[in-house]
C-alpha distance (Angstrom), angle and dihedral (degrees) to the residues before:
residue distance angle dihedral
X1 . . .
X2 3.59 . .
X3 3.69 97.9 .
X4 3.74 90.2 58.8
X5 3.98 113.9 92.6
X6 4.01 112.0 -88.2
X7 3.79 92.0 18.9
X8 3.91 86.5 118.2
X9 3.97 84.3 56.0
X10 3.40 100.2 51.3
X11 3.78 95.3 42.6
X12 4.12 86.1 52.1
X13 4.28 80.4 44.2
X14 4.12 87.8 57.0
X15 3.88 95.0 37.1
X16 3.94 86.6 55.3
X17 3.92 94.0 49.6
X18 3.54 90.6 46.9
X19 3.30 95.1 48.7
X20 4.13 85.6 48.9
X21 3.28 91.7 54.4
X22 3.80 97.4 50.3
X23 3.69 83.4 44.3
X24 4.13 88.7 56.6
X25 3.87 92.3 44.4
X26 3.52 94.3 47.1
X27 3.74 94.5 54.9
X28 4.33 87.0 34.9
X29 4.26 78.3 67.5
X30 3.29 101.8 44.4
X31 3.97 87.0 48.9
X32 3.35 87.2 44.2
X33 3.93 91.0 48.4
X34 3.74 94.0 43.9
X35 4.23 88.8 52.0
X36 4.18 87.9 51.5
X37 3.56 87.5 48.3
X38 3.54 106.9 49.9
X39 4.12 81.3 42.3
X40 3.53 93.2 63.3
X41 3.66 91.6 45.4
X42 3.89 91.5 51.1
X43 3.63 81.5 50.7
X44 3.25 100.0 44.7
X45 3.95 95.6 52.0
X46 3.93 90.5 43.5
X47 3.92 83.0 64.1
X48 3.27 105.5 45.2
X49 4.14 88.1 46.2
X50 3.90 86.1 51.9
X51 3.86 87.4 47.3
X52 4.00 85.6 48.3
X53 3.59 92.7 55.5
X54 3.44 107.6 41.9
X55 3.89 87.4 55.2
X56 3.92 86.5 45.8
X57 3.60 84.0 50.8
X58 3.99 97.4 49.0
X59 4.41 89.6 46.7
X60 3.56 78.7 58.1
X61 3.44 99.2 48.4
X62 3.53 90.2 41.3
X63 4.01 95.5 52.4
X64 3.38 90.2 51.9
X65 3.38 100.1 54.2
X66 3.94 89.6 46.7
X67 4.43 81.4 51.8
X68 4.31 88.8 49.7
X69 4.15 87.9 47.2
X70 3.53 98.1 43.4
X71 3.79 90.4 43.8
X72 3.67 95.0 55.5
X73 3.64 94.9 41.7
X74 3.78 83.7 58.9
X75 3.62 97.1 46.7
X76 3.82 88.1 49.3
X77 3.71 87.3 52.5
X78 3.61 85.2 50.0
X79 3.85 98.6 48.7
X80 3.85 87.6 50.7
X81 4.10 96.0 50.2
X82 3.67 80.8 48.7
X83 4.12 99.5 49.8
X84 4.02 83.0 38.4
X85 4.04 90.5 57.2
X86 3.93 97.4 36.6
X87 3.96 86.5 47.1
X88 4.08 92.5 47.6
X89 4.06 88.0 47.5
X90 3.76 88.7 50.4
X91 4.04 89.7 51.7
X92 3.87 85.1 41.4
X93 3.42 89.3 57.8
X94 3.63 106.5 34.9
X95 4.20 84.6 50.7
X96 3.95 80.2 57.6
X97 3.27 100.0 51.1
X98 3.94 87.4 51.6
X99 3.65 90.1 52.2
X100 3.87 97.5 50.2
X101 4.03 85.8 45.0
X102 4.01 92.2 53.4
X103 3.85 84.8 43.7
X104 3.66 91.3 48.9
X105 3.56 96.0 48.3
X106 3.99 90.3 42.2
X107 3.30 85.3 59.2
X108 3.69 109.4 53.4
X109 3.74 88.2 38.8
X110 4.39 79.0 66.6
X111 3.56 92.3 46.8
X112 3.45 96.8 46.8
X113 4.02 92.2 46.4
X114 3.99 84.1 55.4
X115 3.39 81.4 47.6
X116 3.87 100.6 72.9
């Protein structure tokens, strides 16, 4: 083939299509390469926002547990100032009643004294 005429221009013809086509595939990969890369890096941020928002998620959880445990230890404080009070008005009032008994009794003791 090369010793007919134009042989040397169609073997230039095929050197320039292969080189076009190595041209194409070479830029194909590096598409291709770019795409896998920018994958990964989609990927890569989608698990680290995941990570970000689970941890949000268990500060949250956390807080709000810390909220439900200091609320009950404040409405156990409460319940006790409240037994504490109730129990010291009970006293008050039993200590009262004593006192209005011993008066009471002072006092008919008097009257029966004048009595006699």
């Amino acid at each position: 083939v090369k010793s007919m005429p134009g042989a040397f221009e169609i073997g230039a013809e095929d050197d320039e299509k292969r080189r076009e086509a190595a041209e194409r595939r070479r830029r194909d990969d590096e598409e291709a390469a770019k795409a896998r890369a920018e994958r990964a890096e989609a990927d890569r941020l989608r698990e680290e926002e995941e990570r970000a928002k689970a941890e949000f998620e268990r500060q949250v959880e956390a807080r709000e547990a810390e909220i439900r445990a200091e609320m009950e230890r404040e409405a156990k404080k409460e319940v006790l100032r409240v037994e504490k009070e109730r129990r010291e008005a009970e006293e008050r009032a039993e200590a009262e009643r004593k006192q209005r008994a011993e008066i009471e009794r002072q006092e008919a003791a008097r009257k029966l004294k004048e009595e006699r």
